[in-house]
Structures are given as structure tokens and as C-alpha cells.
N, C-alpha and C positions, 0 to 999 in steps of 0.2 A: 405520709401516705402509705396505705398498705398496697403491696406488689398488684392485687385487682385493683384499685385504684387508679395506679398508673397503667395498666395495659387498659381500662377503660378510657382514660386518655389517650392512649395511641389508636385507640379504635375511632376518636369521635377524630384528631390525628388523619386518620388514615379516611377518612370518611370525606372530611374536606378537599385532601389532596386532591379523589376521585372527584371532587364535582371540578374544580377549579381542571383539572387534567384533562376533562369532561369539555369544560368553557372553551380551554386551546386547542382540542381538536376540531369542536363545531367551527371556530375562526379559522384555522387549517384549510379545513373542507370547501369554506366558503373563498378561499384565495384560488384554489386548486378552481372551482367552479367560475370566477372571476377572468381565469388564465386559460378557458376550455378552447381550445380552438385556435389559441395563440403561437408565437412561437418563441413561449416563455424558457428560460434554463428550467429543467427538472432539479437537476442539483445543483444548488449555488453554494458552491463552497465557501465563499466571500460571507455569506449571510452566515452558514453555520460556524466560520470560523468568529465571528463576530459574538454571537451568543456564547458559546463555550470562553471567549475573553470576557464577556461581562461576567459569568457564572462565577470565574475566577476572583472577579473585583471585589465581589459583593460577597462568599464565602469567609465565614470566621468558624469554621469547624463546628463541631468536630470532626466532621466527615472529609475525606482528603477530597484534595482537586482533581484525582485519580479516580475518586469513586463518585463525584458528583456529573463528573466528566459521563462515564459508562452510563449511570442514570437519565442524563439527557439526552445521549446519545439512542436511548433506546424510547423514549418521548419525539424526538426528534423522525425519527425510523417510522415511528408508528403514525405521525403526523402528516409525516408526507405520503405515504401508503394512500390517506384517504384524498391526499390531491392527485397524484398518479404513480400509479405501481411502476417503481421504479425498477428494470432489469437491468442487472450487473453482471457482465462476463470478467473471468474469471481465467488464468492457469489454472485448469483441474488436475488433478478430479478434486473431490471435494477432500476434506483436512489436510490441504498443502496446506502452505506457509501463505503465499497469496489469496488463499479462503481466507482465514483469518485475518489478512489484513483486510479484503475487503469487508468483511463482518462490524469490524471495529472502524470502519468510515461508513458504511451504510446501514448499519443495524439489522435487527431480524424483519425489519419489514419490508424488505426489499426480495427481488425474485433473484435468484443466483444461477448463472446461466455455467458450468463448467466450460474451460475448451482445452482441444487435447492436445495442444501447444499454442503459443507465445502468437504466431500468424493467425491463428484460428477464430483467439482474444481481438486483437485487431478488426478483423472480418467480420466478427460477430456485431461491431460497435459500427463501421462501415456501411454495414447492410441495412442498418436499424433492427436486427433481432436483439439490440442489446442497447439500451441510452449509453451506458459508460462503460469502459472496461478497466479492470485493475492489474497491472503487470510487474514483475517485480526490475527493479534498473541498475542495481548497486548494492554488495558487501563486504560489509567494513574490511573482511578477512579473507574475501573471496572475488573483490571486486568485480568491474562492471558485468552486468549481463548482457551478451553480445549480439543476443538475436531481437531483445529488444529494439538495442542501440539501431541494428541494421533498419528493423520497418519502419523507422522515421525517415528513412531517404527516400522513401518511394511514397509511405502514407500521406494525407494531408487531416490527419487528423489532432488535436491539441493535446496539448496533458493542460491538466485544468485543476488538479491537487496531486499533491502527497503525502504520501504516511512513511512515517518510520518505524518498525515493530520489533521490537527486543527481538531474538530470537534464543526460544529455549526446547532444548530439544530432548524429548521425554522417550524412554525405554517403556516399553508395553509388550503385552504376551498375555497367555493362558495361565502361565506359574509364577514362580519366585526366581530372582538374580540364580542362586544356585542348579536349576533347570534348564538354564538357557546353552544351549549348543551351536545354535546358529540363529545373526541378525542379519534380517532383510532392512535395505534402506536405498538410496540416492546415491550416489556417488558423493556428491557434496556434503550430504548428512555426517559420512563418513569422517571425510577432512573435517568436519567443524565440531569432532568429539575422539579425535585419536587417539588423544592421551588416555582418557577417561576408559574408554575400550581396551586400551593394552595394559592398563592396571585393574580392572574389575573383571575382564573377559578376556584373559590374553590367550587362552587354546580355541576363541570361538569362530566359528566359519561364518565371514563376511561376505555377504552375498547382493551387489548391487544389481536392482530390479532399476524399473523404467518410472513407477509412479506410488504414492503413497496405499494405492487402492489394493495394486498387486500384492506388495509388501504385507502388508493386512489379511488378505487370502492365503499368502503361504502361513501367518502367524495363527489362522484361525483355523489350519489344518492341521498343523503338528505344533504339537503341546511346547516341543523343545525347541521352539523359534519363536522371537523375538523383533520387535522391529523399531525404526527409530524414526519420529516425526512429533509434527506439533500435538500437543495434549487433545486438542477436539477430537484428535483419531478414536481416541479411545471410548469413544460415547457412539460414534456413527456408525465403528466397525466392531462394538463388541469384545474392545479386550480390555485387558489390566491392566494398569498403572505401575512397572515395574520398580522405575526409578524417576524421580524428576532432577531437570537443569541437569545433564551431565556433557553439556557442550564444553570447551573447554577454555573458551573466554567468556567471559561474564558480560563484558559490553559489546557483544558481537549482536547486531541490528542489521537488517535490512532495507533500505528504501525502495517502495513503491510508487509508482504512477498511476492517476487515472486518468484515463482519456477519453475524448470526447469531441463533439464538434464545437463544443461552446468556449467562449473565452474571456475569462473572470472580469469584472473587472478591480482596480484596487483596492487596496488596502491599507497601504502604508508598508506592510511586512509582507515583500511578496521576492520573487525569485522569477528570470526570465530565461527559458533554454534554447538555447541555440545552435543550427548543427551548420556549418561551414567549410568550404574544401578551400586553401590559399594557394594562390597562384604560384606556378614555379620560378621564384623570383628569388634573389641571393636576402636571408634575412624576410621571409615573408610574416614565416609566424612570429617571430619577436616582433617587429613592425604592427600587427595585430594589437598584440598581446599591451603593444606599448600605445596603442589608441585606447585601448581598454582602461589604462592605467592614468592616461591624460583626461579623462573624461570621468574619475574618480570613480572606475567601476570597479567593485570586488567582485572577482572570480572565484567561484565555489568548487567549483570542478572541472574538467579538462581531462578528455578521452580521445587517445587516436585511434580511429577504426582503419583498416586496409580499404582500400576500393576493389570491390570485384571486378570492376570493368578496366580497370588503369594500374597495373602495376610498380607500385613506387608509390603512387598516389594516395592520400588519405581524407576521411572525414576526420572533423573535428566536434567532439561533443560537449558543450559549453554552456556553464551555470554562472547567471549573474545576479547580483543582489538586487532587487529593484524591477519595477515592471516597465512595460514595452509603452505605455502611456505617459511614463517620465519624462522629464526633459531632458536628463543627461542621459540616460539609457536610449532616448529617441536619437540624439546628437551622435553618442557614440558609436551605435551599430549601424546608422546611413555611414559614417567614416568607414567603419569596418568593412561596413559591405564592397564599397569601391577595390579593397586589398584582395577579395576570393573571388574563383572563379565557380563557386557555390555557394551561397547563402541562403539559409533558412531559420526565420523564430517558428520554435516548437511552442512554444507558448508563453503567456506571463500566470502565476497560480499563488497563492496563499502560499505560505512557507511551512513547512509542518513545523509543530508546537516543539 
């Protein structure tokens, strides 16, 4: 076949795709229309995490899992759009690190609500200005995020999925590497690209701002500034592409939550959190720890937070393999619970991929 030949086939190809794309929306629309008035989940993680596993089964390439994944993801996105526009708050402003993870769980069809901190995300999911919110909970290299941790003592709202998002963090500006004088960034941006900084820029003036937005305004005023965030920035706010991945781990990721009032149900592959304060008792937490262990539960994570109100005192922030509808996850945490004089499940959710 000549080269026309075969783009004629991807056109008749691409022609079908549209109507069958076409077919899943009209049945979308009509779920969305079926569930009007209900009080259906907007986002059932359980379901999409379900499709993205078949996609996986049934793929023999050549296209990766990775890019079949994005593809549906934005089928997916645009599907639900026509059952109910889906609003997602967000840590703003827009191309943080949390933008992006929410992007890459709810697609471009979704309304993205910014908020100018971590309580505000919360609030905004609270009030109903928002179905779900995305907040970030844990880095690999920077560990937990503490104000998240804090709003689950007081919120009653669930975490109902997670993502996990590489993170890679891109140099942008007006110029070239040789131009740059001073980078605007994060505090944490900072730490998770030191080395790379003190060997490519080491005479440059580091200048920690408040937010990716600001960071971007001073880069968009002076030529000889530079700034460091995720690669979206550079589309929203207008600048160049200076260097990419100059972070200085390679497998440095962050985990995100999203929350919500709904609460998934299983899977098979799911993870249950739990926030708990133990009684002052000689031996309280290993006592815990060793119901957890008798009842064949793997512990994923474990965080002590301070109490504000009780000094000495601590929460416990706690990931289990397995959900709240299990048998031995159920057996386990009634035991558990009798040992604290706080007990909370944050929720049971899909397990990121």
C-alpha cells in the first residue's frame, strides 16, 4: 500500500472510532438522565478503576498502558461531563502539583475549582461548591502533609480515591539556562532539586514565593528570573521551557487524596484509613499495632500527629490493606477501637495503580 492508501485507512479508522465514541456517550447521557434527581456517586472511582483494569487485559500494543490509560481517561472525562459536570476543588492556584494530579483523575471535563489553601479545599467539598476535592497527603522525600492530616480530625468527610503523580519539576523563564539570575519557587520545590541548583545555578538568587502563580509573575516581568514548577505552568502562564526533570530523585512521587461524602464500595484492591488517638495505657500502641497484626492486617502507613488540645497527646494516621466491608478489616478495627480513646475510619477507596 501506498503512504495515501494507508492515511485513507486511518481516516475511514478514525471515522468509526467517532461514531462508536459517539454510541458511548449517547449511553453516558442516558445513565446521567436515568440517575437525575437521585443520590447517585458523581464519581465512582470503583467503576473507573474497573475499566482502566479491563483496558489493561485486553491491550496487546502497540500502544502502552500509559497511553491507553490518558486516552480513556479523557473519553471517560468527557462522558461524565454529559451525565453531570463534575466540580473538583483543588490546592491552587492553578499548575500546582495538585492541579495536575487532579487533571489526570478527572480529565479536562471537569470544572476545576482552585482553593487558596488545603481548609479552603475541604470547605469548598463541604459546602457543596465542589462534589470532590484533591489534596496532596504524602512525599516520598518530604513526607506527610500536616494540614491535610490535621482537617480529618474535625472534617467528616471521606477520601474515596488516590493518585500517585511522579513528580518532575521543570525550570521555565523568558530565556536560556545562561540568563537566569534568580529562581522563584516553593520552599519545597527548592529542597526537591538542590543539587541540580547548586550545580547548574550555583551564584543564582533563590527566592521563595507563596504560590506557583506569583512565582510566574515575577518570571513574566524580568527576563533574568526563572521559576520552578510542574510543566503545565508554562502553557497557562506564558513562559519557556528552560530545563525539564531537574528534581534530584528520579522516583520522587507524591500521593493525593480525594474527598468526598461518598464511600466506594469494593474491589478487591482497596486500602482503609484510619485516624485514632490510644489511650494512656503502658504498651497502648504496640497493643494496637498487634491487633492489627492478629487479624492479618498490613499496615501501609503510620503517622503521629501532636494534639492541639492535649499536650503529649497524639493522633495516629493509619493505612490498611483491605476495605471497611471485609471481614477481617471489620473484626480488626471493632478490636482496635475498644484500645483508643479516639477512633475514626477516614474511609475505604481503590488503591492507586
Amino acid at each position: 500500500m501506498s503512504i495515501g492508501e494507508w492515511r485513507r485507512s486511518i481516516d475511514e479508522i478514525d471515522r468509526r472510532l467517532l461514531e462508536l465514541l459517539s454510541d458511548r456517550a449517547r449511553l453516558a447521557a442516558k445513565i446521567g438522565q436515568s440517575k437525575a434527581g437521585a443520590a447517585d456517586e458523581t464519581f465512582v472511582p470503583t467503576r473507573e478503576k474497573e475499566i482502566y483494569k479491563r483496558l489493561r487485559e485486553l491491550n496487546t500494543g502497540p500502544l502502552s498502558n500509559e497511553t491507553i490509560r490518558s486516552i480513556f481517561r479523557e473519553i471517560v472525562s468527557g462522558c461524565r461531563a454529559l451525565e453531570e459536570p463534575i466540580r473538583v476543588a483543588y490546592l491552587g492556584p492553578e499548575a500546582t502539583f495538585t492541579h495536575a494530579a487532579a487533571r489526570d483523575i478527572f480529565g479536562h471535563g471537569a470544572e476545576y475549582v482552585p482553593g487558596r489553601d488545603i481548609r479552603s479545599v475541604f470547605a469548598a467539598v463541604e459546602t457543596g461548591r465542589a462534589h470532590c476535592g484533591v489534596v496532596p497527603i504524602e512525599n516520598s522525600s518530604e513526607g506527610a502533609v500536616r494540614e491535610t492530616l490535621d482537617m480529618f480530625i474535625t472534617s467528616e468527610l471521606n477520601i474515596v480515591s488516590e493518585e500517585v503523580l511522579p513528580i518532575h519539576l521543570t525550570l521555565m523563564g523568558q530565556g536560556e539556562l545562561s540568563g537566569v539570575r534568580r529562581v522563584c519557587s516553593k520552599p519545597i520545590a527548592f529542597a526537591q532539586c538542590r543539587s541540580w541548583l547548586a550545580e547548574h545555578l550555583p551564584d543564582a538568587e533563590l527566592v521563595e514565593t507563596t504560590s506557583t502563580a506569583r512565582a510566574a509573575a515575577e518570571a513574566a516581568e524580568r527576563p533574568d528570573t526563572a521559576i520552578l514548577a510542574h510543566e503545565m505552568a508554562a502553557a497557562i502562564y506564558g513562559l519557556k521551557v528552560i530545563h525539564r526533570h531537574i528534581e534530584d530523585f528520579e522516583k520522587n512521587v507524591t500521593r493525593f487524596l480525594v474527598i468526598g461524602a461518598d464511600k466506594p464500595a469494593r474491589t478487591g484492591c482497596d486500602k482503609t484509613s484510619v485516624l485514632c488517638s490510644v489511650k494512656h495505657e503502658s504498651g497502648a500502641l504496640w497493643k494496637l499495632l498487634n491487633v492489627l497484626k492478629e487479624h492479618g492486617l498490613n499496615m501501609t502507613y503510620l503517622y503521629p500527629r501532636p494534639s492541639r488540645d492535649k499536650p503529649w497527646e497524639y493522633f495516629f494516621f493509619l493505612d490498611l490493606e483491605g476495605h471497611r466491608e471485609d471481614s477481617s478489616v471489620v473484626a480488626g478495627l471493632a478490636e482496635s477501637e475498644k484500645l483508643c480513646s479516639f477512633f475514626k475510619i477516614l474511609g475505604s477507596f481503590p488503591k492507586a495503580d
